[in-house]
N, C-alpha and C positions, 0 to 999 in steps of 0.2 A: 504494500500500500504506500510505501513510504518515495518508491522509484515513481511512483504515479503523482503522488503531493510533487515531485521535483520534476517530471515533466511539463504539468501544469504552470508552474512558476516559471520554466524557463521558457514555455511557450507566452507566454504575456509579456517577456522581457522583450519579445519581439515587436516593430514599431510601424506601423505603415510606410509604405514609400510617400504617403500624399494627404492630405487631411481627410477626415471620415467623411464630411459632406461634400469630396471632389467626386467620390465613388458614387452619391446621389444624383448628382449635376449630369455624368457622364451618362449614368442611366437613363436619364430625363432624356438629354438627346440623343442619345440610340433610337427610343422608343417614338420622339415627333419624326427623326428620321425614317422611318418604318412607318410612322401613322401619311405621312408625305407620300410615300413610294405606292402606300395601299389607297390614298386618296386619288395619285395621279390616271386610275386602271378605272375610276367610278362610272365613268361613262362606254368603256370598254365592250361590253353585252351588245348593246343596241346600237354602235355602229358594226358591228360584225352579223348582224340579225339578219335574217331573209327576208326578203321583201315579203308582207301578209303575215309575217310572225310574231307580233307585237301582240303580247300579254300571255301568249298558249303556252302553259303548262308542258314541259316533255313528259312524257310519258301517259299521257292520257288518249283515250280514243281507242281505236282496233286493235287486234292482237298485235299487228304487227309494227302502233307505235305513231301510227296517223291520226291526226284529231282532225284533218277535213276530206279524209277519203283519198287522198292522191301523196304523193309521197317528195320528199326534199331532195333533190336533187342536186 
C-alpha cells in the first residue's frame, strides 16, 4: 500500500505543460471548428436531390422502394 501512497505523490509532482483552462479554450475551438465544417454541408441534401424528390421519405412505397411507381434513374 505504501508503493501506491508514493506513486500517487509523485504523480501530482507532475505539472502541466500549459495552464488548466488552455486545455478548455483548445476544446472550445476544436469543437466551433467541427460545428463550422458540419454547418458548411446544411444545405448539401437538396442541391444533390432529383428533380420531383422534394420531401419523399426513402424507403416508402412498393417492394421494390418507389413511392410514385417508376423508378430513379
Amino acid at each position: 500500500m505504501t508503493s501506491l501512497a508514493a506513486l500517487v505523490a509523485e504523480e501530482s509532482a507532475h505539472s502541466l505543460p500549459m495552464p488548466a483552462w488552455v486545455f478548455g479554450v483548445i476544446a472550445l475551438v476544436v469543437f466551433a471548428l467541427l460545428l463550422a465544417a458540419t454547418w458548411s454541408f446544411r444545405g448539401a441534401a437538396q442541391k444533390y436531390a432529383q428533380p420531383g424528390d422534394h420531401g419523399h421519405a426513402h424507403g416508402h412505397g412498393d417492394a421494390a422502394g418507389h413511392a410514385d411507381g417508376h423508378g430513379h434513374h
